[in-house]
Structures are given as structure tokens and as C-alpha cells.
ZADRENTI-477191 format. One line per 10 residues: number of its first residue (from 1); their letters; for each residue x, y, z of C-alpha. Coordinates in Angstrom, 1 decimal, padded with zeros to 4 digits, m for minus. Layout:
ZADRENTI-477191
NUM	a	X:Y:Z; ...;
//
This chain:
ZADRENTI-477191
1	xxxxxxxxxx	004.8:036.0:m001.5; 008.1:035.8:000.4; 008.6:032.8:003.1; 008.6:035.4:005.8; 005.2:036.7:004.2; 003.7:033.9:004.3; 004.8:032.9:007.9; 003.3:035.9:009.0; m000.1:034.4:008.3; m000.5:032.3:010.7;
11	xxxxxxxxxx	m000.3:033.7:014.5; 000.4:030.5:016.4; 003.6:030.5:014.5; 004.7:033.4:016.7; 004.6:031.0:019.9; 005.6:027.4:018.8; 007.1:025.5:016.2; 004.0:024.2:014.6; 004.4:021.1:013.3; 000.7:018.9:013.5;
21	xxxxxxxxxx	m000.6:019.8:009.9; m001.0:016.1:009.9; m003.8:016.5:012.8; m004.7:020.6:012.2; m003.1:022.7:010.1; m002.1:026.0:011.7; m005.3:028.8:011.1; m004.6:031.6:009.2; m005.5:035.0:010.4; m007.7:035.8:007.4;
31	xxxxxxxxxx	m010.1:032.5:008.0; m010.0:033.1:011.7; m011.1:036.9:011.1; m013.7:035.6:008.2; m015.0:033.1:011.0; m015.8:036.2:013.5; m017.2:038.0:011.0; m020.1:035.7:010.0; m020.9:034.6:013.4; m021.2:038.4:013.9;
41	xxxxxxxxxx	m022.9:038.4:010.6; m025.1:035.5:012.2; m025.5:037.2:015.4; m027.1:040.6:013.9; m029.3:039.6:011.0; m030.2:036.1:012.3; m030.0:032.4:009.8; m032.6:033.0:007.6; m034.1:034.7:005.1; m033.5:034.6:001.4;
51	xxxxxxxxxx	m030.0:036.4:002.0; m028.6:034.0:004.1; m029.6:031.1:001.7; m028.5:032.9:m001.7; m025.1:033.5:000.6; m025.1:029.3:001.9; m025.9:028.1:m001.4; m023.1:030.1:m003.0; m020.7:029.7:m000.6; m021.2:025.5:m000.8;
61	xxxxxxxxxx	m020.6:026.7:m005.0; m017.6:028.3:m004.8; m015.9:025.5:m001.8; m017.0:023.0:m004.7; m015.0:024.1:m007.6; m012.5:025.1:m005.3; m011.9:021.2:m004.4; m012.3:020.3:m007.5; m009.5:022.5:m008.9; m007.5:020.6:m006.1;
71	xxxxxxxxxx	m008.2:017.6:m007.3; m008.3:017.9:m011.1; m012.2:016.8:m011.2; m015.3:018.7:m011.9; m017.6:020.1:m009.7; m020.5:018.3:m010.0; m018.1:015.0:m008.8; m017.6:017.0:m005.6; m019.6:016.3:m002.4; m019.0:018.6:001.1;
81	xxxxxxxxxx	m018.4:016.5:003.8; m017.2:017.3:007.7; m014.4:014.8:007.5; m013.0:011.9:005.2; m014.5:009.7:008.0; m017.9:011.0:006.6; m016.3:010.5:002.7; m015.3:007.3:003.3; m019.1:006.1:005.2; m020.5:007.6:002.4;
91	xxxxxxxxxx	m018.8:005.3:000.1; m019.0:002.2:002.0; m022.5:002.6:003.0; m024.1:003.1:m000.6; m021.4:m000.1:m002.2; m024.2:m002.4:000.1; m021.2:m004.9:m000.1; m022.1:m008.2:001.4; m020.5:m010.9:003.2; m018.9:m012.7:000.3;
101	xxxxxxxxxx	m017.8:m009.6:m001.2; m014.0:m008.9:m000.1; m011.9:m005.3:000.8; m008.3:m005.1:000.6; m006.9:m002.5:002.8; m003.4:m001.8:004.7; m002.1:m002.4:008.8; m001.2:001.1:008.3; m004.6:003.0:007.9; m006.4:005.6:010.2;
111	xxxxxxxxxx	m009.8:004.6:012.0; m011.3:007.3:009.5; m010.4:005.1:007.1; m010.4:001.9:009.0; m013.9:001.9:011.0; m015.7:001.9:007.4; m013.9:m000.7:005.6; m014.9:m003.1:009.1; m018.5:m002.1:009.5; m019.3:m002.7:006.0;
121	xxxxxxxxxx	m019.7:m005.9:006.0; m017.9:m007.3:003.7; m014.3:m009.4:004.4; m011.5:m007.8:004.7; m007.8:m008.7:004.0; m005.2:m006.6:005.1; m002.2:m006.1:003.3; 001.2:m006.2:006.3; 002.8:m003.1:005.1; 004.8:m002.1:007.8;
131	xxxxxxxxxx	007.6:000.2:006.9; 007.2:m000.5:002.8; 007.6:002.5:000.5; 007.4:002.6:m003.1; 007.0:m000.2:m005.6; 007.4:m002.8:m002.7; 004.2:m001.3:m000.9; 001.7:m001.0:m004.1; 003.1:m005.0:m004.5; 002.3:m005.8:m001.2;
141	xxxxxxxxxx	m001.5:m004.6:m001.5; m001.6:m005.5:m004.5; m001.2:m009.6:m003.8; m004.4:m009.2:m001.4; m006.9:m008.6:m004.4; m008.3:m011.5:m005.6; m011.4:m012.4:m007.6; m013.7:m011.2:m004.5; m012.4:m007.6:m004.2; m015.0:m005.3:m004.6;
151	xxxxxxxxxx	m013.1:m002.3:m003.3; m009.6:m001.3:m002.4; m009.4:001.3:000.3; m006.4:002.9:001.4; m004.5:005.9:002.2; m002.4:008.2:m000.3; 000.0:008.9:002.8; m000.2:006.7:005.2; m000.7:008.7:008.7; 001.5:006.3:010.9;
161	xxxxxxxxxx	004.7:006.4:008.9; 004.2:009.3:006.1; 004.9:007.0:003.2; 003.5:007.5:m000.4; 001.1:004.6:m001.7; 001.6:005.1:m005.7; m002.4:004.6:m005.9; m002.4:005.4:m009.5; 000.0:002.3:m009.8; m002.5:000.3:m008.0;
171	xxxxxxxxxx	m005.3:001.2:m009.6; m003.2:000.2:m013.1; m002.2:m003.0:m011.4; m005.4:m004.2:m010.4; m008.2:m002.4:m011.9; m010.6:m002.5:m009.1; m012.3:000.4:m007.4; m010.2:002.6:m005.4; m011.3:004.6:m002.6; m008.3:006.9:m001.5;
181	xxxxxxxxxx	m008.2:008.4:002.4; m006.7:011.7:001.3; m006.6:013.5:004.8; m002.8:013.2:004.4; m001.9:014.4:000.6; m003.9:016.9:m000.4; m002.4:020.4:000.8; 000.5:018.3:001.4; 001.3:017.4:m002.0; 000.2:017.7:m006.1;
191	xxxxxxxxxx	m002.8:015.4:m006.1; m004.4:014.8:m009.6; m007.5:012.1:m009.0; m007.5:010.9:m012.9; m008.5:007.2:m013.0; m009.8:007.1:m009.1; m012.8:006.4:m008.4; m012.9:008.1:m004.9; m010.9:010.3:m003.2; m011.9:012.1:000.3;
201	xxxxxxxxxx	m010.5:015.3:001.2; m009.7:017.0:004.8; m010.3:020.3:005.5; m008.6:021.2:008.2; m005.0:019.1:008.2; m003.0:020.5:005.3; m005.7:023.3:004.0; m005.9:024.9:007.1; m009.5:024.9:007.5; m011.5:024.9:010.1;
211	xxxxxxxxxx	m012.6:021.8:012.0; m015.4:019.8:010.3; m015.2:020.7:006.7; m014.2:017.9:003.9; m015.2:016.7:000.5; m015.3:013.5:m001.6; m015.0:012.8:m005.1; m017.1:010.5:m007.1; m016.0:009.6:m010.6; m019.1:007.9:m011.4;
221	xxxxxxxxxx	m022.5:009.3:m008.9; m024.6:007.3:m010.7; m022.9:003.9:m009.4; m023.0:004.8:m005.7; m026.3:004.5:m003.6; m027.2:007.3:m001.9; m027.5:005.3:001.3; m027.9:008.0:003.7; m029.7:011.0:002.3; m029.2:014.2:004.0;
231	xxxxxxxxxx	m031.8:017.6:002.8; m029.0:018.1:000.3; m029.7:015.5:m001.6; m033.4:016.0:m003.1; m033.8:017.6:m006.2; m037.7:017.6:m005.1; m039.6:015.2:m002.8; m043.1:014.5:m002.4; m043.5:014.6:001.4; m045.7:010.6:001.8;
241	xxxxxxxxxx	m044.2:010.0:m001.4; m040.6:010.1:m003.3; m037.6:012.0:m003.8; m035.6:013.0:m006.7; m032.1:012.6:m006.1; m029.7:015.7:m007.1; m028.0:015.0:m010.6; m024.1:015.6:m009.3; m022.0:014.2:m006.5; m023.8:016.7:m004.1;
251	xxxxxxxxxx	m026.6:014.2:m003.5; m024.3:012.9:m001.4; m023.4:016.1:000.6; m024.6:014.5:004.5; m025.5:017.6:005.8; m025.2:021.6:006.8; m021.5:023.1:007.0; m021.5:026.5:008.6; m021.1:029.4:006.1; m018.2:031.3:008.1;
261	xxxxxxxxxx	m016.5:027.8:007.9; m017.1:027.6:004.4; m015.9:031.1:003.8; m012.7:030.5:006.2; m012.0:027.1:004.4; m011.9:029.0:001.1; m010.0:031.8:002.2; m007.0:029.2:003.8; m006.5:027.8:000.8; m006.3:031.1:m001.3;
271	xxxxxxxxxx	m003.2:032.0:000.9; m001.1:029.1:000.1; 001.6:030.1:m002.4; 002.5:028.6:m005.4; 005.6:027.2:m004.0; 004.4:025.0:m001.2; 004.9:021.7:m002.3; 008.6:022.6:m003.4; 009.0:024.1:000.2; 007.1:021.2:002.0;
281	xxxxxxxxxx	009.6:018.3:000.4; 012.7:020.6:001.1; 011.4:021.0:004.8; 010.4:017.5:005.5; 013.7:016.2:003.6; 015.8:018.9:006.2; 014.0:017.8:009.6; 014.6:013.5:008.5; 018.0:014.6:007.8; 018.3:016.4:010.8;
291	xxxxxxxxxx	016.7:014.4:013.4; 018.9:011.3:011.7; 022.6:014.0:012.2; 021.2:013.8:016.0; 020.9:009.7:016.3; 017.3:009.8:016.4; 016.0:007.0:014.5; 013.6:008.1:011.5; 010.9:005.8:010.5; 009.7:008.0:007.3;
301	xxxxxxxxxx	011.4:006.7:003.9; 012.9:009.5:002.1; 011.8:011.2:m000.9; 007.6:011.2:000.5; 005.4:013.8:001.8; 005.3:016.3:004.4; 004.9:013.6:007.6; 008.3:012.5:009.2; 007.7:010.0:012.1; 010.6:009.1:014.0;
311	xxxxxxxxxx	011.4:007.2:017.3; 012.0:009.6:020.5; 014.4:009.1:023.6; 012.0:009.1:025.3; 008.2:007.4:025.6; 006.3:008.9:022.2; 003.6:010.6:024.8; 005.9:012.2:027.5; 007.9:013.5:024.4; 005.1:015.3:022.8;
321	xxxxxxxxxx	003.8:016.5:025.6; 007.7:017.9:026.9; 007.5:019.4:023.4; 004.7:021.1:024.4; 005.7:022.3:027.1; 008.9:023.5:024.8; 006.3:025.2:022.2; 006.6:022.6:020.1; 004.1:020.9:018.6; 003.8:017.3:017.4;
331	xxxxxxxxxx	001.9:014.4:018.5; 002.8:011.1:019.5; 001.5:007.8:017.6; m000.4:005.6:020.3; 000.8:002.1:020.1; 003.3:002.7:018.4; 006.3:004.0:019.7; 006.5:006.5:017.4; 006.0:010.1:017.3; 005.5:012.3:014.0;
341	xxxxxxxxxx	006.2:015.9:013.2; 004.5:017.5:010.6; 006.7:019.8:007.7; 004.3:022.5:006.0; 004.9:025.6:003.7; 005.3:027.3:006.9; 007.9:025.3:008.4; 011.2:027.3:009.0; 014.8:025.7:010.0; 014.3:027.1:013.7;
351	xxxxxxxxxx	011.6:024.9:013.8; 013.6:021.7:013.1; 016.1:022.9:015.2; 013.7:023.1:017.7; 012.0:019.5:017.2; 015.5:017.4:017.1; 016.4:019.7:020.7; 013.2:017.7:022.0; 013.6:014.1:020.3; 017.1:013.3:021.5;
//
């Protein structure tokens, strides 16, 4: 597949400079048509039937091994979430942490991320990362753990800057239970979950998914409570009596994802080519350079994934919206000051041209 091939799959790319991956990935035609076509499907023959489960069931099948081929893990350590805010409940809620039990996380972590860790009910000590990249970030983290840490929990990229955690370093420094947001890394770049012990995945950031599809891998399912049972997770229930949880990771699975969105999901991530990690360090490594030629000031350390936040002229929220308005599409980082632009497969150098007209 030739760049020019594989811009052509996505039609928004036509009118803007996409560049939001970080929030939604850009839709590719095929999952947009595959999307129509089951709610056609849906429309005509109706949700039921043996059919329509042999087609649900099979479709949840073939979305498991796909993120678990993503992931280098099996299938049966894969559940299929709506979000990594759902992978990341799901973890919290069945560790039934108490009060004297102790989280490390980061200043720098997404609400998906952050709203679990706080309702847990556990403490929590956050690491002050700020701006710290490499070894100098896992260090910082890594002097919160202490003999109460139950759990460390934090993101692979971090959403507000774009700079790598090493969290296979961390888990070698500290050797305590690791749950990993993933929403920014995988799609973005090579993830391989070896010694984790979770790792939540988004579906429609750098995938290209539709909205509300996710996963999370388990290393170990039988250490986690299932704390909040969804139909998916019986093997067989006595109705007045007991259940019989499922013997993989997809007792955890919280509830129905559509089947067109589970067909979609799988198709997006067929159409990525074999070269987009290459293409998404060259393209995020040309728009810092860039937006740093113009005087912009670039928050994003070099050398990390595909997120490049950076510091506009003008106020982070007027810029994204003028960008908009410009057909180019970023979002701005409330409370920050910051704004962040998102480099994908997809990314062409008209696009960054196009960004550093609007951040100067």
C-alpha cells in the first residue's frame, strides 16, 4: 500500500488536516460502509434469532484475537470493553483495595485513568511529573512506591504532553502490579504487554474504530474479582442460586458491543499498513521540528509517540477552534495552555504545513 493509497481511506482527509487520533481516529470508509451495512442488516431481519447470535458471538471471537495479536497476549486474557475508562473500573473495582492500601500514579493522567485510581479507595500518591521523559520520569514514579503500593497505574503515553513512560522499566524497578492506560500507544506505537499485568486498549483513538469499543488485558483472571458482572460473564447461573464465572478474561467483558461496531473496529485495523509506526515517528518528529522552525514552543520531548503538544499564539481554545474553522483539526488541553496535534499513518507534510500556519 502506497501513502497516497492509504490516504485515500479515510474521507475526512479530503476536507481537513486531521490530526485528533489522540481523541478519534479518522473513520475509514470500509468500517463506515460495514457500519451501514449491519444496521441495514439489523433493520431487515431484526436482533435475534440463532443467526444473529452465531454472527455476535463470532464477531466478539475474532475482535479478541485481533487485540490480542496487538498486544502479544492470548485471547482468553482479552476482555471487550467500551473504553479504557471501563478497563481501568474493571481493574480497580475487583482489587477491593482498602484505605491503607496505597496507588502510585502521575499529575499527568487522563480522568479515564484518573477517576478510578480516586474512587477506589485506597491512597493515592502522585508522582509530579511535569515535563519528564525517559529515565527521569520512570525515576520519578518510581520513588512514590513504597511498602503500601498495591497498584501502579499510569499511562504508556501520557495524553497531556505525548511522552513515553518506559512501563516495562517500571515494572522491572519495582515489581508491583501495573495497570497501563493504553488509549495513547496502541495504534500509535509497537506495544508488546509481556510482564504487565493490565493493559486497556481504545478503540477508536489510534485504531480508528468506532466510538465505544475497547479491551483490557489480564495477565492473571483468576487474581481479579469480578466485581461487576455483566451477562458475559456466566458460564451458567442458577437463577435464586449461583453463577459460574467464564474461565478467560471475558468474565470480565461489562456488557453488549454492537456487532456492526465490532465488524467496523476489525475492519480499521486490517487497513493499517505495515509501515505505520515508521511513518507515525517520521511525521510527528517533522511537525515538532516544524512548529519549533516557526517559534512555537513545543512541549513534546523528541524521539516519543505520535502526540506533539505545543504552546499556541494564541489562547489553546480560540486556536483550535480558528483551526477549525481553517479545516484543521486538533484540540486544545483545558487548563493547560497547551494545545496538541495528533501525527498518524495518515499524516501528510501539507498537513503540518497547515497546523504551524495556525499555531503562530
Amino acid at each position: 500500500m502506497t501513502f497516497e493509497e492509504a490516504r485515500a481511506l479515510f474521507p475526512v482527509l479530503g476536507r481537513y488536516a486531521y490530526l485528533n487520533a489522540g481523541s478519534f481516529g479518522p473513520l475509514p470508509q470500509v468500517a463506515a460502509d460495514l457500519l451501514c451495512e449491519q444496521a441495514a442488516v439489523d433493520a431487515g431481519r431484526g436482533r435475534g434469532g440463532r443467526p444473529y447470535l452465531d454472527e455476535m458471538l463470532a464477531a466478539r471471537g475474532r475482535t479478541r484475537q485481533l487485540v490480542a495479536r496487538l498486544l502479544g497476549a492470548q485471547p482468553e486474557q482479552i476482555a471487550l470493553t467500551s473504553s479504557t475508562t471501563d478497563g481501568c473500573n474493571i481493574v480497580l473495582a475487583g482489587l477491593g483495595l482498602a484505605r491503607d492500601d496505597e496507588i502510585v500514579t502521575t499529575d499527568q493522567e487522563h480522568f479515564g485513568l484518573a477517576g478510578p485510581v480516586f474512587a477506589s479507595g485506597a491512597r493515592v500518591r502522585v508522582a509530579r511529573v511535569g515535563s519528564l521523559a525517559g529515565d527521569e520520569l520512570v525515576a520519578a514514579i518510581t520513588a512514590e512506591v513504597g511498602k503500601r503500593t498495591k497498584l501502579i497505574a499510569v499511562s504508556h503515553v501520557l495524553w497531556t504532553n505525548g511522552n513515553v513512560v518506559d512501563v516495562h522499566a517500571l515494572e522491572q524497578a519495582t515489581r508491583v502490579p501495573i495497570l497501563v492506560d493504553g488509549a495513547q500507544s496502541v495504534g500509535a506505537i509497537p506495544v508488546d504487554v509481556g510482564a504487565l499485568d493490565y493493559y486497556t486498549v481504545s478503540g477508536q483513538k489510534w485504531l480508528c474504530g468506532p466510538e465505544s469499543t475497547g479491551a483490557l488485558y489480564v495477565a492473571d483472571v483468576a487474581a481479579l474479582r469480578v466485581a461487576r458482572p455483566g451477562y458475559f460473564a456466566q458460564e451458567s447461573f442458577e437463577p435464586g442460586g449461583r453463577y459460574v464465572v467464564r474461565a478467560g478474561a471475558q468474565r470480565f467483558d461489562p456488557g453488549w458491543i454492537p456487532v456492526g461496531s465490532l465488524r467496523a473496529w476489525e475492519a480499521a485495523v486490517g487497513v493499517a499498513p505495515e509501515w505505520r509506526f515508521e511513518r507515525i515517528r517520521e511525521a510527528a518528529a517533522r511537525c515538532r521540528d516544524a512548529l519549533i522552525g516557526a517559534e512555537v514552543t513545543v512541549v513534546t520531548e523528541p524521539d516519543q509517540a505520535g502526540l506533539v503538544t505545543f504552546v499556541p499564539r494564541l489562547d489553546p481554545e480560540e486556536c483550535a477552534a480558528r483551526a477549525y474553522e481553517q479545516g484543521v483539526i486538533i484540540r486544545d488541553l483545558p487548563g493547560t495552555g497547551w494545545a496538541r496535534a495528533s501525527c498518524g499513518w495518515w499524516t501528510s507534510d501539507e498537513d503540518i504545513e497547515r497546523l504551524v500556519e495556525v499555531a503562530r
